[in-house]
C-alpha positions as MATLAB code, in Angstrom:
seq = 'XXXXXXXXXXXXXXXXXXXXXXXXXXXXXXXXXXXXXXXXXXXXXXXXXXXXXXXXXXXXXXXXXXXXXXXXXXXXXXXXXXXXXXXXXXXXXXXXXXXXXXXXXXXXXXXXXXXXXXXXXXXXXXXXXXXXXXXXXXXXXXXXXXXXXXXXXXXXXXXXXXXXXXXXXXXXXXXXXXXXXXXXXXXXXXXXXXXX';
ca = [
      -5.117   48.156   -8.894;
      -5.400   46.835   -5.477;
      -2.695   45.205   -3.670;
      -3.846   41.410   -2.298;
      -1.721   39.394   -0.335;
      -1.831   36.116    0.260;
      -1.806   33.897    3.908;
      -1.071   30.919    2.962;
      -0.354   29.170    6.545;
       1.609   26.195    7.520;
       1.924   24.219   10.368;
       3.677   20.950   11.335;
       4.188   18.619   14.578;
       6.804   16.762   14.206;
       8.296   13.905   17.186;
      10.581   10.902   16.838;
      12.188    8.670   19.619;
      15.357    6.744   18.617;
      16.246    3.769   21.512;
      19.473    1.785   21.040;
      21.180   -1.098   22.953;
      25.061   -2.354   21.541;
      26.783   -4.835   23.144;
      30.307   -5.675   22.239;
      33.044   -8.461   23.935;
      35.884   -9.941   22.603;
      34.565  -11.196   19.097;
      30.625  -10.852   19.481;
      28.585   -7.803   18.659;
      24.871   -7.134   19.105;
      23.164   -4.345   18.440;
      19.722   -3.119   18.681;
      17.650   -0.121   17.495;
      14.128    1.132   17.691;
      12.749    4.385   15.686;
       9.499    5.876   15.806;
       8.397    8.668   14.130;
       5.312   10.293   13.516;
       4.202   14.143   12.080;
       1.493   15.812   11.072;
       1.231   18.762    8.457;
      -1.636   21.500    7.571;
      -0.860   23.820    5.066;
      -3.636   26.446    3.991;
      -6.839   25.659    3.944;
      -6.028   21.837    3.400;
      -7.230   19.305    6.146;
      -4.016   18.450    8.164;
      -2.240   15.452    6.925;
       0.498   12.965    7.940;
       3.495   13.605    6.967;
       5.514   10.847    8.652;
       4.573    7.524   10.418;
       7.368    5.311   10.710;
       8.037    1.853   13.490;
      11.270    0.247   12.435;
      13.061   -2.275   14.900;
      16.291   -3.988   14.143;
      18.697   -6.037   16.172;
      21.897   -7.787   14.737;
      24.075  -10.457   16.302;
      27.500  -10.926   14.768;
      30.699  -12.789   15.505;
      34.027  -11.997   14.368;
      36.249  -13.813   11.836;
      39.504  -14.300   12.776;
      41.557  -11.099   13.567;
      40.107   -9.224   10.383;
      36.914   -7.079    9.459;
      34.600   -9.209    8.982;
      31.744  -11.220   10.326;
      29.071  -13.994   10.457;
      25.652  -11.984   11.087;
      21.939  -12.484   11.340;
      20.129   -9.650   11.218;
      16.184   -9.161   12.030;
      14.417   -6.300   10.969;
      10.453   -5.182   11.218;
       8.903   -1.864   10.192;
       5.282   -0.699   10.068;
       3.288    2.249   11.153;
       1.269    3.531   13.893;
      -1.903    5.057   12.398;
      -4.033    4.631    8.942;
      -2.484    6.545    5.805;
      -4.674    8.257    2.752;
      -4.409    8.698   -0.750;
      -4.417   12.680   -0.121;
      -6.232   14.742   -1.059;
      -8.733   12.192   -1.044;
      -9.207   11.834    2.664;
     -11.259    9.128    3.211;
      -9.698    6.097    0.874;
      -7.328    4.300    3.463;
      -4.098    2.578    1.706;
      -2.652    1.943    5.079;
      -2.939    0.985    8.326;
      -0.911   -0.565   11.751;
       0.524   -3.737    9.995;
      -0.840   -3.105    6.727;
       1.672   -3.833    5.495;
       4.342   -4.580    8.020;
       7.606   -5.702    6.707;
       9.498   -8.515    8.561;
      13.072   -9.544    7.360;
      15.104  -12.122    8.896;
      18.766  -12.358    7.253;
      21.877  -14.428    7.312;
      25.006  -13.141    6.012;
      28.244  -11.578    6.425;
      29.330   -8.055    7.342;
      32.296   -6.069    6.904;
      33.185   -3.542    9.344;
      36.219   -1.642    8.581;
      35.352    1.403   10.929;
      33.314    1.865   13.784;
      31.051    4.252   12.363;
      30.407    2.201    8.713;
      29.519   -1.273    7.892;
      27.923   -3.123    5.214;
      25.817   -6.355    5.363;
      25.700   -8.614    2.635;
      22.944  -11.764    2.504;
      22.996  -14.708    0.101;
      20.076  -15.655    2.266;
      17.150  -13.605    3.387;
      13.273  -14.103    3.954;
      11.376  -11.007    3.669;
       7.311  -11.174    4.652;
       4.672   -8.389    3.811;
       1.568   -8.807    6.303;
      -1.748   -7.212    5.520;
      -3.611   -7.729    8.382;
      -6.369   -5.467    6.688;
      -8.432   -7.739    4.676;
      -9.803   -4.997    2.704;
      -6.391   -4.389    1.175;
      -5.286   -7.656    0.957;
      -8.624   -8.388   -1.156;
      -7.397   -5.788   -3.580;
      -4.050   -7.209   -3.529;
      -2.546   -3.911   -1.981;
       1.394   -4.281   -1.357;
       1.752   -7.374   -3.384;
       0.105  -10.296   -1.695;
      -2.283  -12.137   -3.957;
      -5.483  -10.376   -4.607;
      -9.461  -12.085   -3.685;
     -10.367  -14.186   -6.749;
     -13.281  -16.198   -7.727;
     -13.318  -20.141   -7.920;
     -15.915  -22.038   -8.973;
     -18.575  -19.129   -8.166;
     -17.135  -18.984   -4.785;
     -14.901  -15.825   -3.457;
     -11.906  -17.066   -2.462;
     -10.376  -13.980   -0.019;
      -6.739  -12.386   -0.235;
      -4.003  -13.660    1.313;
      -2.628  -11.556    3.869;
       0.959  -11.980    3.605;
       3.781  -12.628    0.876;
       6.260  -14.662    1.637;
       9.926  -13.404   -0.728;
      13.472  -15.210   -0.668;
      16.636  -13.540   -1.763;
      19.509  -11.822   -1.724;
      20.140   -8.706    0.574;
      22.172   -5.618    1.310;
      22.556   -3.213    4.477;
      24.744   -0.135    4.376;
      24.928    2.076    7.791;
      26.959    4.872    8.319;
      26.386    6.637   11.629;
      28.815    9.206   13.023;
      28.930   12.108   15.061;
      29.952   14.737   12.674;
      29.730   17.737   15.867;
      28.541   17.813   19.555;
      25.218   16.698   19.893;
      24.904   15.945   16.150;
      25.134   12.355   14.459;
      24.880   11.952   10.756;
      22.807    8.121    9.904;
      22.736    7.104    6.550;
      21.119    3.791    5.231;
      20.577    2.056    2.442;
      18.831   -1.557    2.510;
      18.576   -3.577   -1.365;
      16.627   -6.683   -1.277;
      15.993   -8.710   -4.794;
      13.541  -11.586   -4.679;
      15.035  -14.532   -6.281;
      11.452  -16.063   -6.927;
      10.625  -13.214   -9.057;
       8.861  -14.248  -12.499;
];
């Protein structure tokens, strides 16, 4: 029997830029970060696809208590994406798009900060939004805001943004592990106290 082998080619373009500004005298801290990211994938004979698209800004003011390890915070935090995502293979049904959804959090709290490289966030108070500025997907009630309906006969449109309040958690750990390297870890818990 013949011998076949199969080509079965993939590419990918990957970039990211990650911008940060700290600031740090005598008891205050303030710290800022910006990370895009975006890649693209094409594997085979399948169209190419995204395979990340990421905007997330955060910037965090905190004063010290007393001589110990922690501190009063507020913390804001926004993440979207640059260009419209699909439900692949399926090409041409859009679930995503710039600012649909965006995420904006703006948080109160207190952080403890026992080493440089590792601190943890913790919010009794915390407003989280989800914007759909695409009023296709907010009419379907994509990303939880509240779907078109019908009222007396009349189409009443989707609301383009939920509105959560509740409790919220930020781990980081970021440390450079070698020359050139740095090892980021984070882990970000939010639950709605609304909730039904």
């Amino acid at each position: 029997s013949p011998l076949t082998l199969s080509t079965n080619r993939s590419s990918a373009l990957n970039s990211s830029l990650n911008l940060f500004a700290n600031y740090e005298k005598n008891a205050t801290l303030w710290a800022s970060s910006l990370d895009l990211a975006y890649a693209l994938v094409k594997t085979g004979q399948n169209p190419v696809q995204k395979s990340d698209d990421k905007i997330e800004f955060n910037t965090k003011y905190s004063r010290k208590i007393g001589q110990g390890k922690w501190y009063y915070s507020s913390l804001l935090n926004f993440k979207s994406q640059f260009t419209n995502g699909y439900f692949y293979p399926d090409d041409s049904t859009v679930i995503s798009k710039f600012m649909a959804p965006a995420y904006v959090t703006l948080s109160i709290g207190f952080t403890w900060k026992p080493v440089d490289y590792f601190e943890v966030m913790i919010s009794p108070a915390t407003g989280k939004w989800t914007i759909v500025t695409d009023q296709t997907l907010a009419d379907a009630g994509a990303y939880g805001v509240d779907p078109a309906k019908i009222e007396n006969g009349t189409t009443v449109a989707g609301k383009n943004v939920r509105t959560e309040f509740g409790a919220y958690l930020n781990a980081l750990f970021k440390k450079d592990i070698m020359t050139n390297v740095t090892l980021t870890s984070k882990l970000e818990l939010f639950n709605n106290y609304t909730d039904k």
